[in-house]
OpenMM code with the backbone's topology and positions (N, CA, C; nanometers):
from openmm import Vec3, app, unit

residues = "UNK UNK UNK UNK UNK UNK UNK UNK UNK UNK UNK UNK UNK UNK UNK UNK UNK UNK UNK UNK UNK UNK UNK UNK UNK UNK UNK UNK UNK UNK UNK UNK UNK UNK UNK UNK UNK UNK UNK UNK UNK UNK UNK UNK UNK UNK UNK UNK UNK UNK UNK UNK UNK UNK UNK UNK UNK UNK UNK UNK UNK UNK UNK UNK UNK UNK UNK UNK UNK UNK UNK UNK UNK UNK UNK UNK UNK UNK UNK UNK UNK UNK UNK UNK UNK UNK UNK UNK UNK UNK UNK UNK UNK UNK UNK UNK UNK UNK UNK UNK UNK UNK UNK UNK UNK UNK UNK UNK UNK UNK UNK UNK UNK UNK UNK UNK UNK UNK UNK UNK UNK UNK UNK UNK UNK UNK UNK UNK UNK UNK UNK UNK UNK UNK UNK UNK UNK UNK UNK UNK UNK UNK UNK UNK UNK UNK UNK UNK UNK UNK UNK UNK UNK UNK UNK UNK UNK UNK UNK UNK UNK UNK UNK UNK UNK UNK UNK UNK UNK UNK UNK UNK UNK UNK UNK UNK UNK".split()
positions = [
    Vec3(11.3282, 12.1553, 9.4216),
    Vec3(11.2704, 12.1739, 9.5524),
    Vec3(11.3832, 12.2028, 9.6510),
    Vec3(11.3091, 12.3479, 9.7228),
    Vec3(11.4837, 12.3303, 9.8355),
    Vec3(11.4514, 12.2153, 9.9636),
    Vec3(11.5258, 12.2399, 10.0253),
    Vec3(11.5694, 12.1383, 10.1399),
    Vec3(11.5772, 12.2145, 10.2781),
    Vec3(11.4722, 12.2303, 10.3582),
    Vec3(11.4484, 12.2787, 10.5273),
    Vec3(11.5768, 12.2439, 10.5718),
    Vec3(11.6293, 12.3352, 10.7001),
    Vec3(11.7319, 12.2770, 10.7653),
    Vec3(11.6629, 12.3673, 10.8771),
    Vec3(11.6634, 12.2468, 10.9939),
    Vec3(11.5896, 12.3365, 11.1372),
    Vec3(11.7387, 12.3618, 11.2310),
    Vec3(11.7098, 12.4416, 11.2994),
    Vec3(11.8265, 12.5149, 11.3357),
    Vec3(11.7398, 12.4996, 11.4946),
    Vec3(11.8235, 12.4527, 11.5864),
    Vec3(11.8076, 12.4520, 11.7398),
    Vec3(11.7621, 12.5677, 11.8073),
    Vec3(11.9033, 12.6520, 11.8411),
    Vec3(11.9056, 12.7682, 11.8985),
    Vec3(11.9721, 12.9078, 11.7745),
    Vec3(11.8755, 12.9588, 11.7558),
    Vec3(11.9387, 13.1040, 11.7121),
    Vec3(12.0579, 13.1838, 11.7379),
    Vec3(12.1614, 13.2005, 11.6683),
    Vec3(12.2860, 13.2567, 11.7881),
    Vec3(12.2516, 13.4822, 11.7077),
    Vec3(12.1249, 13.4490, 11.6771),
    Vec3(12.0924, 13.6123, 11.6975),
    Vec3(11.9811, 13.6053, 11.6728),
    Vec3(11.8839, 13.7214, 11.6771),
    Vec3(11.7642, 13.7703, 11.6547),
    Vec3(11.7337, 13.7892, 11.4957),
    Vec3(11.6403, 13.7420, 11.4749),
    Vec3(11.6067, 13.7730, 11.3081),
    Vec3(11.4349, 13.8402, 11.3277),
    Vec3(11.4443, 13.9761, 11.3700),
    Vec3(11.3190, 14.0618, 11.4279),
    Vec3(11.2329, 13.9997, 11.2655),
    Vec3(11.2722, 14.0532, 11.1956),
    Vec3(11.2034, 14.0676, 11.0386),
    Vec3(11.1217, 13.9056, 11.0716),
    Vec3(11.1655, 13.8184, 11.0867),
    Vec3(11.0870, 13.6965, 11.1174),
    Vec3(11.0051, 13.6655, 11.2205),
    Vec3(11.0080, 13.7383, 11.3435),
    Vec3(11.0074, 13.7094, 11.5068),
    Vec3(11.0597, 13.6018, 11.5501),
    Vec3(11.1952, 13.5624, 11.4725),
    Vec3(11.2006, 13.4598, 11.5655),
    Vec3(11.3831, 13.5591, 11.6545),
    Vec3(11.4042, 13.5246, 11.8053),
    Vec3(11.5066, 13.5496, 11.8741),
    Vec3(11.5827, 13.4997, 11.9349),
    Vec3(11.6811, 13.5735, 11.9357),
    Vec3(11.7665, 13.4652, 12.0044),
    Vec3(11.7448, 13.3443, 12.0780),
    Vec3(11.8295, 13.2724, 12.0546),
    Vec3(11.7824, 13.1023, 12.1563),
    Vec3(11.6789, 13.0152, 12.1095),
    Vec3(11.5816, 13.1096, 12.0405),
    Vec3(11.4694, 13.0281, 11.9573),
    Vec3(11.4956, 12.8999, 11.8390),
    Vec3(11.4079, 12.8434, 11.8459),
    Vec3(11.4520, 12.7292, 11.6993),
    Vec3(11.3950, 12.8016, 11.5826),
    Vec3(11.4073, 12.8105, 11.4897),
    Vec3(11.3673, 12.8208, 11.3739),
    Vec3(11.3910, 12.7513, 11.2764),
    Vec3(11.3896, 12.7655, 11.1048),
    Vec3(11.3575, 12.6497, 10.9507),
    Vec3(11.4266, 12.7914, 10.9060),
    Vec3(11.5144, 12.7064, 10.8119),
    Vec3(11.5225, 12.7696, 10.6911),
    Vec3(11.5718, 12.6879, 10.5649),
    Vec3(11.5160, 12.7651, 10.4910),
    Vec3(11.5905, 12.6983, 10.3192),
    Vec3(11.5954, 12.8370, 10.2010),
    Vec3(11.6484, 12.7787, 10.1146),
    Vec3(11.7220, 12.7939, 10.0595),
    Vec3(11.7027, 12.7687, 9.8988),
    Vec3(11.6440, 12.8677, 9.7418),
    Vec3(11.6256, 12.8347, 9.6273),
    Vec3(11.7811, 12.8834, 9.5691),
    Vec3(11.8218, 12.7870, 9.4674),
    Vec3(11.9593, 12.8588, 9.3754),
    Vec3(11.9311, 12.9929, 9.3589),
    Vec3(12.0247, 13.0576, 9.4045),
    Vec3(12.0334, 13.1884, 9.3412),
    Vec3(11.9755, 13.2884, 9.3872),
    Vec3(11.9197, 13.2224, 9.5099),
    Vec3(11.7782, 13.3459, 9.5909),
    Vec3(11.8435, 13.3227, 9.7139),
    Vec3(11.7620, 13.4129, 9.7974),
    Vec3(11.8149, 13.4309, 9.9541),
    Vec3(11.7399, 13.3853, 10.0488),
    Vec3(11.7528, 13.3474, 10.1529),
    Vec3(11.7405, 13.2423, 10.2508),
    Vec3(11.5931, 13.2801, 10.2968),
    Vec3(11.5363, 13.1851, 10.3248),
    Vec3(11.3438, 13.2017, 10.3743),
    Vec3(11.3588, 13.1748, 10.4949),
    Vec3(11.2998, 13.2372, 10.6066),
    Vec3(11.3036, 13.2224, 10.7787),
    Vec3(11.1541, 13.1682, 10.8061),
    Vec3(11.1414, 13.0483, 10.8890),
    Vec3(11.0272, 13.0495, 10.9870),
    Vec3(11.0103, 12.9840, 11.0726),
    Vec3(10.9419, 13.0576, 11.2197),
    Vec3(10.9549, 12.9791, 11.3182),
    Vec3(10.8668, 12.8276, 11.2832),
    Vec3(10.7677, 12.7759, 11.2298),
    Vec3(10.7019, 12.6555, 11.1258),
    Vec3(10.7444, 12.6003, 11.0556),
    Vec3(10.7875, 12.4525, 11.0477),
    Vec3(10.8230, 12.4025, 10.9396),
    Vec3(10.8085, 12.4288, 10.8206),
    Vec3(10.8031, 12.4467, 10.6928),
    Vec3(10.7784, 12.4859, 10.6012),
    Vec3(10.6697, 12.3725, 10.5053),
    Vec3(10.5896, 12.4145, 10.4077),
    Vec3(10.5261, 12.3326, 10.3924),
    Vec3(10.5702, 12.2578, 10.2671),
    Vec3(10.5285, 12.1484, 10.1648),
    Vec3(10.5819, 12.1382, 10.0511),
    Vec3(10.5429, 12.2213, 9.9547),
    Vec3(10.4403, 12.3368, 9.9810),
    Vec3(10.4021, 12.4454, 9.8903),
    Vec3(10.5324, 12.5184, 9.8898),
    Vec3(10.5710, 12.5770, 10.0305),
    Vec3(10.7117, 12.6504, 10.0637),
    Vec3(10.8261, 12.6590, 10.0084),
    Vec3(10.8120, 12.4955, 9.9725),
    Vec3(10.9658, 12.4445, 9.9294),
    Vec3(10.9738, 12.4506, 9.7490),
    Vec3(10.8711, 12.4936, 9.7234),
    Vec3(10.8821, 12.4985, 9.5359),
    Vec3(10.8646, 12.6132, 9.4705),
    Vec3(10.9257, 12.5982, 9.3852),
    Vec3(10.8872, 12.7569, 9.3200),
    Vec3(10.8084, 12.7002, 9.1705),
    Vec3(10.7956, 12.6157, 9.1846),
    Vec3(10.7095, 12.5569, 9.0561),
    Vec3(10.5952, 12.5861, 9.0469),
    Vec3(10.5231, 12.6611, 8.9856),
    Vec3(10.3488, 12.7006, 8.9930),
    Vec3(10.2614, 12.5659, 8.9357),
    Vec3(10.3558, 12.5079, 8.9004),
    Vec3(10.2761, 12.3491, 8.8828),
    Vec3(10.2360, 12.2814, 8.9605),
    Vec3(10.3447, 12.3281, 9.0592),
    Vec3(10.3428, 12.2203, 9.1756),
    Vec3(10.2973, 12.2388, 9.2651),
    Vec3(10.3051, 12.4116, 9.2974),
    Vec3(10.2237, 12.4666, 9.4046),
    Vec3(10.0629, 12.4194, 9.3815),
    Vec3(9.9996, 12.4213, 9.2124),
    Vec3(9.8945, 12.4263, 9.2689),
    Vec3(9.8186, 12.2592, 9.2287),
    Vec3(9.9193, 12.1748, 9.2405),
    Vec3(9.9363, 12.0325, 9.2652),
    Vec3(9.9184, 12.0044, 9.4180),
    Vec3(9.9800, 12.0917, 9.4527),
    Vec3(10.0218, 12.0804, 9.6315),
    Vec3(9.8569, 12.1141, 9.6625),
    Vec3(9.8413, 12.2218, 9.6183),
    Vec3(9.6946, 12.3066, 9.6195),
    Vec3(9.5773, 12.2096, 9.6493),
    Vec3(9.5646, 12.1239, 9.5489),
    Vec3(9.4557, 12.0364, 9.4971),
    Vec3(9.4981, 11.9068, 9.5840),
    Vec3(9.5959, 11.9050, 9.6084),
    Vec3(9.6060, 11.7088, 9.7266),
    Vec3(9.5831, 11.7940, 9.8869),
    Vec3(9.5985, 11.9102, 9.9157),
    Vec3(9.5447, 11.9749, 10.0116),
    Vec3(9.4234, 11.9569, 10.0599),
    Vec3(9.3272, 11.9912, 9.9146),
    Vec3(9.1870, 12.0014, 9.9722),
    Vec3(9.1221, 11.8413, 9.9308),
    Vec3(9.1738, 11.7646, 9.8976),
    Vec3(9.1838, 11.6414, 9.8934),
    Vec3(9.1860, 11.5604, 10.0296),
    Vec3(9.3226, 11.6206, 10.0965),
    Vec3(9.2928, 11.6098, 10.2618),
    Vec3(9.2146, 11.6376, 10.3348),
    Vec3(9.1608, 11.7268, 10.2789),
    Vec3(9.0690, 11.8464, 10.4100),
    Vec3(8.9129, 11.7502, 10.3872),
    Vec3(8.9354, 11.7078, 10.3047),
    Vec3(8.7966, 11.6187, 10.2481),
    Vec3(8.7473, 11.5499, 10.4135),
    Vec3(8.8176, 11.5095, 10.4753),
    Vec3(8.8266, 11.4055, 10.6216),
    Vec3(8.7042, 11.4806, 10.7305),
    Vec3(8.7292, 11.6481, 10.7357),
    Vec3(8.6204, 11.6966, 10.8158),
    Vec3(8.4948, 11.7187, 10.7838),
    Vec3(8.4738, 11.7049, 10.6177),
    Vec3(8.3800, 11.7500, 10.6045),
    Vec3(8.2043, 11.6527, 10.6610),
    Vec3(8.0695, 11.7295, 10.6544),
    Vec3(7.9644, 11.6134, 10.6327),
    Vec3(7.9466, 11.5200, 10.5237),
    Vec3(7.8816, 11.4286, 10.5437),
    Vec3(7.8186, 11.3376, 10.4093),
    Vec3(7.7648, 11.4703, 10.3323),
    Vec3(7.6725, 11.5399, 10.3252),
    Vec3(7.6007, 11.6257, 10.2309),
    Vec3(7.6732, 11.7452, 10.1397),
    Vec3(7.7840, 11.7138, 10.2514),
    Vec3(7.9143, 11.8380, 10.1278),
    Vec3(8.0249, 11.7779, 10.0278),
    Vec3(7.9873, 11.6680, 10.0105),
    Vec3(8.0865, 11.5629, 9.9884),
    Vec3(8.0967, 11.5973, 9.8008),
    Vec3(7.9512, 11.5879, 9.7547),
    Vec3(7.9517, 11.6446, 9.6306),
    Vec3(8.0136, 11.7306, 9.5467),
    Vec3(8.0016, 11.8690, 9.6311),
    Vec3(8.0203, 11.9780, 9.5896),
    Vec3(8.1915, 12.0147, 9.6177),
    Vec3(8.2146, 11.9014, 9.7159),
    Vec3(8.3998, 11.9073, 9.7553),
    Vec3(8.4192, 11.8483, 9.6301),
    Vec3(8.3997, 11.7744, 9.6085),
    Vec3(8.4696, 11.6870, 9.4952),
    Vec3(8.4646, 11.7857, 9.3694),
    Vec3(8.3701, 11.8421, 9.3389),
    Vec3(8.3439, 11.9179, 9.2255),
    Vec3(8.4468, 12.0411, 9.2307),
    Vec3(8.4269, 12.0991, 9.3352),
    Vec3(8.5773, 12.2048, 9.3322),
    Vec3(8.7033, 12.1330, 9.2868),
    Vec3(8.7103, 12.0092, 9.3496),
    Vec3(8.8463, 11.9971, 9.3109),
    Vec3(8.8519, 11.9084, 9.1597),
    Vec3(8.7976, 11.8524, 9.1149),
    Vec3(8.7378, 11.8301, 8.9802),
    Vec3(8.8155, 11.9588, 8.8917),
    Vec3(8.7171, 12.0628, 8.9095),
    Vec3(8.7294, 12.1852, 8.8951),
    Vec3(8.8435, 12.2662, 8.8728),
    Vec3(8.9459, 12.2303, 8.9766),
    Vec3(9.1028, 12.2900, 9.0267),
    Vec3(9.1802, 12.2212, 8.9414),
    Vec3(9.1236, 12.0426, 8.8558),
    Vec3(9.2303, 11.9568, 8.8313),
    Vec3(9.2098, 11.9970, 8.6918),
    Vec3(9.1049, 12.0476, 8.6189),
    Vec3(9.0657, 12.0841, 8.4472),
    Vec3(9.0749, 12.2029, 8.4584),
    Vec3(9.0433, 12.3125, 8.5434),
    Vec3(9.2026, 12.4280, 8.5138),
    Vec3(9.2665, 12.4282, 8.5152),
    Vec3(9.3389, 12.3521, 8.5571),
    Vec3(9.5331, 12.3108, 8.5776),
    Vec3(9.5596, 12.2848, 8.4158),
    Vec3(9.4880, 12.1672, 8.3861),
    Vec3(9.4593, 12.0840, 8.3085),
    Vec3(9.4888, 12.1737, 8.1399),
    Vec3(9.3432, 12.2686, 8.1731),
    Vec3(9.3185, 12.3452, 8.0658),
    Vec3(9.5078, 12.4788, 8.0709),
    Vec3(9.5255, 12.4737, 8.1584),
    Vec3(9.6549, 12.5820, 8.1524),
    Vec3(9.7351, 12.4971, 8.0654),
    Vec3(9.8020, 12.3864, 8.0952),
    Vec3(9.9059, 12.2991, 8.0530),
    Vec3(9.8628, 12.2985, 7.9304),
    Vec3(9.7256, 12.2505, 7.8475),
    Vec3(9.6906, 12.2505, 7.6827),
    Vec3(9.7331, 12.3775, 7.6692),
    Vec3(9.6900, 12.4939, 7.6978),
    Vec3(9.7190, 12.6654, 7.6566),
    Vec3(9.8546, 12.6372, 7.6187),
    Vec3(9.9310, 12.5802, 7.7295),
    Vec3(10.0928, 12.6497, 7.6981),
    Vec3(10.1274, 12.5169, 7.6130),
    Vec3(10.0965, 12.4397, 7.5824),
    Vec3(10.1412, 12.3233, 7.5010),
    Vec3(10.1367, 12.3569, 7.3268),
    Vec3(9.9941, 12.4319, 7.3215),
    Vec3(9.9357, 12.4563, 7.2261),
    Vec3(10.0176, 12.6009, 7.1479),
    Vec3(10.0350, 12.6477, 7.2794),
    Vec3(10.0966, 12.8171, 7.2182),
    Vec3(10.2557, 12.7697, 7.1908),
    Vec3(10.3288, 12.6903, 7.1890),
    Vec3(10.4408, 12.6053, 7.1451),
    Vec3(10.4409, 12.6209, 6.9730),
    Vec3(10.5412, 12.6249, 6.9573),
    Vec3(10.5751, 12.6233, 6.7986),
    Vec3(10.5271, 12.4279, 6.7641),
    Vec3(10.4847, 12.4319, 6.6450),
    Vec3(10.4167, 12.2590, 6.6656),
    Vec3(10.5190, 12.2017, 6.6400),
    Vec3(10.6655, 12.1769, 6.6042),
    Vec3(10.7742, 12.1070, 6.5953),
    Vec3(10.8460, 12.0897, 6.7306),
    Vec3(10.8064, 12.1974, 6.8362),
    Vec3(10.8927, 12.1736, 6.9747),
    Vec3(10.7467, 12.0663, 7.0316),
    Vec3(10.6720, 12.0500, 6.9917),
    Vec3(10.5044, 12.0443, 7.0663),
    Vec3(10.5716, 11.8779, 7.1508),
    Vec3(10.6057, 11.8056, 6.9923),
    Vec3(10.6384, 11.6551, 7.0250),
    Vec3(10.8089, 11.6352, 7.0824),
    Vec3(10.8794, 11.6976, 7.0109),
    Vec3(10.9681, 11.6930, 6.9903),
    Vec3(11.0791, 11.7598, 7.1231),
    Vec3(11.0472, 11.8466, 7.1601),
    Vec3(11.1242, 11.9171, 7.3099),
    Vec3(11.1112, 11.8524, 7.4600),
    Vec3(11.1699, 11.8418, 7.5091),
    Vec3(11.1391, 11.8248, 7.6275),
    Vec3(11.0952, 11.8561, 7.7159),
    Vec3(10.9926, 12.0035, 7.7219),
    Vec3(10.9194, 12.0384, 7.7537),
    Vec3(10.7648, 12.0377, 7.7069),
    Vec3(10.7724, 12.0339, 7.5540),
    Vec3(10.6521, 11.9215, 7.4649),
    Vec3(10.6252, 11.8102, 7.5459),
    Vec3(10.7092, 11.7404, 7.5711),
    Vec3(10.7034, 11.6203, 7.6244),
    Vec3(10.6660, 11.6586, 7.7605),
    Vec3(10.7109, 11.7092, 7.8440),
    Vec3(10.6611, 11.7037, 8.0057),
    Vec3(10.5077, 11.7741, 7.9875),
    Vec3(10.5006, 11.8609, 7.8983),
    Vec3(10.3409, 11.9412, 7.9095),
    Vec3(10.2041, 11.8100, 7.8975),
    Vec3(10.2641, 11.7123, 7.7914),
    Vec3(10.1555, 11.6275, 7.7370),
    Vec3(10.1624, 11.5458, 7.8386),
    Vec3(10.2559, 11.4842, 7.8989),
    Vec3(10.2723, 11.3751, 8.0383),
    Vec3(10.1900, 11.4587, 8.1734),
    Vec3(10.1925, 11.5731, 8.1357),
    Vec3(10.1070, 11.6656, 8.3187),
    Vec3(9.9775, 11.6403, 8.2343),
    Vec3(9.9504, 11.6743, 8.1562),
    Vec3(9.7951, 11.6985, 8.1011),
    Vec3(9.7520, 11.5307, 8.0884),
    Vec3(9.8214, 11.4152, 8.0480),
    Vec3(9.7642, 11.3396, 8.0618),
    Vec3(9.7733, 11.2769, 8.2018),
    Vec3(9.8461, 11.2815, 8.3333),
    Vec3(9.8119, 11.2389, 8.3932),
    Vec3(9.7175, 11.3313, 8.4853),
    Vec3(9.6842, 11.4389, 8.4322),
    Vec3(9.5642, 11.5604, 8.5217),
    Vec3(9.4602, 11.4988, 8.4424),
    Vec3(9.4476, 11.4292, 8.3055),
    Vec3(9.3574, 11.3760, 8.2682),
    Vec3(9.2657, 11.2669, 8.3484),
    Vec3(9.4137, 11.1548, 8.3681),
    Vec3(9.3906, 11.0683, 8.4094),
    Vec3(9.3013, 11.0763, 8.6080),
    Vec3(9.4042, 11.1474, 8.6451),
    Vec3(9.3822, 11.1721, 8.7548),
    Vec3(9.2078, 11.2531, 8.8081),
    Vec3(9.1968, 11.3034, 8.6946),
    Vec3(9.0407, 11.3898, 8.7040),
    Vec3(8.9516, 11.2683, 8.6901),
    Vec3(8.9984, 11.1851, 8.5923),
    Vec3(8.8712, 11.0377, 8.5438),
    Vec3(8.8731, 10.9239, 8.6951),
    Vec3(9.0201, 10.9345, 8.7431),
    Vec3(8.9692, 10.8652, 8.8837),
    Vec3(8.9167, 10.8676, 8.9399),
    Vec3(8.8955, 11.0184, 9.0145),
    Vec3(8.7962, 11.1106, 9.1223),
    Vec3(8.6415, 11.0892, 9.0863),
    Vec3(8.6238, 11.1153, 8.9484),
    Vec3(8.5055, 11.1342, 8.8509),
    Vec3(8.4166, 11.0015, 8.8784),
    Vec3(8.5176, 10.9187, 8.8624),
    Vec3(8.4557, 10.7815, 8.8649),
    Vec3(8.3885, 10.7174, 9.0308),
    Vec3(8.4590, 10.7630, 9.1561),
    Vec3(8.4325, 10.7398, 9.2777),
    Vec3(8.2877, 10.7476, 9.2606),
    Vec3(8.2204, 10.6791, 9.3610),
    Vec3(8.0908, 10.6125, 9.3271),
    Vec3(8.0595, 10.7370, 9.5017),
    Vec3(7.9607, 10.8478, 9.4358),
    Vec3(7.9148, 10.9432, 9.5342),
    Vec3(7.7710, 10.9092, 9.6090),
    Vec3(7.7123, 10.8735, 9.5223),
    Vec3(7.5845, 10.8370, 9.5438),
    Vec3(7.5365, 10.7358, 9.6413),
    Vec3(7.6662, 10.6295, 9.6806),
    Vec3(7.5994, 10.5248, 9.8297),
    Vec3(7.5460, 10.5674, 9.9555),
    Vec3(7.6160, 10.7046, 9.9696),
    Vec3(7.5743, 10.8190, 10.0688),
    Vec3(7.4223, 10.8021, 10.0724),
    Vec3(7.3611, 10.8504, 9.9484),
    Vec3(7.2121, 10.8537, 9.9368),
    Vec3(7.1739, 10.7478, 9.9524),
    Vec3(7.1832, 10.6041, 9.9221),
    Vec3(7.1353, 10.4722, 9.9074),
    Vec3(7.0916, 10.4530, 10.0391),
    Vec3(7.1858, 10.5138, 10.1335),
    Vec3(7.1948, 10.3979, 10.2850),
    Vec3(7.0411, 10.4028, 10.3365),
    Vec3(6.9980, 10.2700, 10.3656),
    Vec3(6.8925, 10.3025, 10.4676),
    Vec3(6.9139, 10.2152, 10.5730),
    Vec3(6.8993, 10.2616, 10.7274),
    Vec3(6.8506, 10.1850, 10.8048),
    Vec3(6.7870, 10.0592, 10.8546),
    Vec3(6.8255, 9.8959, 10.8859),
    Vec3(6.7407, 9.8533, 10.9132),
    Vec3(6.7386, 9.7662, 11.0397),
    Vec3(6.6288, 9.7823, 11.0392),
    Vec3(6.5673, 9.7686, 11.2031),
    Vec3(6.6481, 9.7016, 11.2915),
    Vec3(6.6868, 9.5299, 11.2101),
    Vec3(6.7700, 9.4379, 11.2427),
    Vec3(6.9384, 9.5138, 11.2719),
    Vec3(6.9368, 9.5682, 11.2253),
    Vec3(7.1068, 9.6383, 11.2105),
    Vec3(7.0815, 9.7502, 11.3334),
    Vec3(7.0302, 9.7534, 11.4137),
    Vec3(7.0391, 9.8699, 11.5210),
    Vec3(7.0924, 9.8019, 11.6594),
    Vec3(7.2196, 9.8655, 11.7306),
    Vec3(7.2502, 9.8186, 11.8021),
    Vec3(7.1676, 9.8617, 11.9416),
    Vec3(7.1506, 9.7987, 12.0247),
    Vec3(7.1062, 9.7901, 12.1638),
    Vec3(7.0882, 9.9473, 12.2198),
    Vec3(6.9519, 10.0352, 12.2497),
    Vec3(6.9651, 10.0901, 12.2592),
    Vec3(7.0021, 10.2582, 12.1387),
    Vec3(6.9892, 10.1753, 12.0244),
    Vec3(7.0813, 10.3191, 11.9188),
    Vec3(6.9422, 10.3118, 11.7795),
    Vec3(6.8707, 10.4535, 11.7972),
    Vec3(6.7469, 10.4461, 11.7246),
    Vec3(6.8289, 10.4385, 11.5616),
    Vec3(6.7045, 10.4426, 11.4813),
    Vec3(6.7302, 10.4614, 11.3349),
    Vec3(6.8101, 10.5113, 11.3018),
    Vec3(6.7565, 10.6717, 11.3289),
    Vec3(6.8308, 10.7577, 11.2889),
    Vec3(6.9827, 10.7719, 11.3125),
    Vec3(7.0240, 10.7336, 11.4547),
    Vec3(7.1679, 10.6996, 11.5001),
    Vec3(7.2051, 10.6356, 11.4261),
    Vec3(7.1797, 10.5092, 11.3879),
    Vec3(7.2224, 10.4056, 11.2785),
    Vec3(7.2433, 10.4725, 11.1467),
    Vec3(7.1259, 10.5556, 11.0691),
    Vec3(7.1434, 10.6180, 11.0028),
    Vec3(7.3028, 10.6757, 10.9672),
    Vec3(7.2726, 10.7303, 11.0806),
    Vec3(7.4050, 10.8674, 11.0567),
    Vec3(7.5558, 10.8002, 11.0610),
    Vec3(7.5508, 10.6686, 11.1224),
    Vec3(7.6549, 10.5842, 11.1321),
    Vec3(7.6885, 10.5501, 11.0189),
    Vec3(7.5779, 10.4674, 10.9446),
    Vec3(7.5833, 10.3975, 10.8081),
    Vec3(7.6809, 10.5168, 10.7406),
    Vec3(7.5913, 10.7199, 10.7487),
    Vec3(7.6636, 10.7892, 10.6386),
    Vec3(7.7727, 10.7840, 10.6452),
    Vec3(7.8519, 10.7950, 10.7820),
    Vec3(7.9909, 10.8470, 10.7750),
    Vec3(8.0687, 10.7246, 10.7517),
    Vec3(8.0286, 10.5792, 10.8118),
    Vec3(8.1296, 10.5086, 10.7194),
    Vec3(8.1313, 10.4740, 10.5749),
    Vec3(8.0496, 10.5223, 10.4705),
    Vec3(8.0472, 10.5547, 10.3632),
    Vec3(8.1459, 10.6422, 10.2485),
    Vec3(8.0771, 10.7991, 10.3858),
    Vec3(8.1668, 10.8855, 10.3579),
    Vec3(8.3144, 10.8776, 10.3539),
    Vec3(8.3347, 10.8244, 10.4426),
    Vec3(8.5281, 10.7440, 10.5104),
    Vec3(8.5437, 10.6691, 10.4064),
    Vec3(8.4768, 10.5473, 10.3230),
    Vec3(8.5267, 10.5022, 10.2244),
    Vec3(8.5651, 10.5909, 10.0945),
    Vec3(8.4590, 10.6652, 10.0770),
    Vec3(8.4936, 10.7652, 9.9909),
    Vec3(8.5793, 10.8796, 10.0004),
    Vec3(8.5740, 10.8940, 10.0865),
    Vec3(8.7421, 11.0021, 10.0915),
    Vec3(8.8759, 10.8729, 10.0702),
    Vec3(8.8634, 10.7827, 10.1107),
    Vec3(9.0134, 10.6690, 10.1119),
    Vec3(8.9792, 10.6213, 9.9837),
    Vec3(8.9010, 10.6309, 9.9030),
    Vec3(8.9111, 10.6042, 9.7594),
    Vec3(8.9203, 10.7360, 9.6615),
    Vec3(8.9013, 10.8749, 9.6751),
    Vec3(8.9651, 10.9794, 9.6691),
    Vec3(9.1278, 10.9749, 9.6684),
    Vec3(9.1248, 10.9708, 9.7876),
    Vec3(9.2636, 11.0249, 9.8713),
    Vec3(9.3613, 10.9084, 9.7993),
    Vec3(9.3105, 10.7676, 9.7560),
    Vec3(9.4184, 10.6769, 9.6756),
    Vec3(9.4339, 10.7527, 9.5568),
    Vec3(9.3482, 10.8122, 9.4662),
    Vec3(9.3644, 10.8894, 9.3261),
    Vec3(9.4652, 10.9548, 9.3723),
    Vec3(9.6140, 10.9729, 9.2932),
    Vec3(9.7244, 11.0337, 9.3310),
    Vec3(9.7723, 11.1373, 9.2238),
    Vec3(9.7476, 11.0701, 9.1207),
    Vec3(9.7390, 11.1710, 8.9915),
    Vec3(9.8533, 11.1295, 8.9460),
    Vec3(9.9741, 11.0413, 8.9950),
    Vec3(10.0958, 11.0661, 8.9638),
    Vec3(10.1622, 11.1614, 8.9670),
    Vec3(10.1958, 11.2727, 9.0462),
    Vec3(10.2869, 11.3478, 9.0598),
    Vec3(10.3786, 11.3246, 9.1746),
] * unit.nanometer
topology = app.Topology()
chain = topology.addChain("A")
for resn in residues:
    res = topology.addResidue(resn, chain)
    for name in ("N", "CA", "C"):
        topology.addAtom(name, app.Element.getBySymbol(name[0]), res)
């Protein structure tokens, strides 16, 4: 992974970027490659050239993004990323498998393929397991309505602190990476 270094003031113009003189800008830096400009911090997608990792980065992304969504999309979020973690998943068996079977156990890249696939294993059975369905359970009751705040208000209260538990029991699944 490279390493951002933010730079204050520009002592020239780098048009190709927009950023100009006096401006702050980021840059870093891969072995052997040439320097990346932006006026934006860079992200941890930015900083890797690992396609593992990018689309590791990929999948704890929309993991985050989980926070805006409604109670009623909550399903079908999870299932994409379900989805994102057993294609990953299924890539790492491909290239494990297309391995000569003596490097499979034995290499150290044998070895890192079976450690990503089992913890994309693992990490898919966490998510899998989050309990989706309390969303649907909630009902309203009468006694539980504060002063003034009908059913349905209550209702919609009950969903989203539900929903909030379930994204913070998501968002703990880390996968180990």
């Amino acid at each position: 992974m490279a390493r951002a270094v933010y730079v204050k003031k520009a002592m020239k113009d780098y048009s190709e970027y927009g950023i100009k003189k006096g401006e702050g800008y980021w840059w870093w830096k891969f072995n052997f490659g040439k320097k990346h400009y932006s006026k934006t911090q860079p992200t941890k997608y930015d900083l890797t050239q690992s396609e593992f990792q990018k689309q590791i980065y990929t999948i704890q992304d929309m993991i985050d993004t989980l926070s805006g969504i409604v109670p009623d999309a909550i399903e079908s979020e999870v299932q994409n990323i379900l989805s994102e973690i057993e294609n990953l998943k299924s890539e790492c068996e491909d290239k494990l498998s297309n391995m000569p079977e003596h490097l499979q156990e034995s290499s150290s890249s044998g070895q890192l393929l079976q450690e990503r696939i089992d913890n994309l294993d693992s990490w898919y059975s966490d998510i899998e397991n989050v309990d989706l369905s309390s969303i649907e359970n909630i009902e309203a009751d009468e006694t539980e309505l504060s002063e003034g705040q009908t059913k349905e208000e209550k209702l919609e209260e009950l969903k989203t602190e539900a929903l909030e538990s379930i994204i913070d029991e998501i968002q703990c699944c880390d996968g180990n990476f």
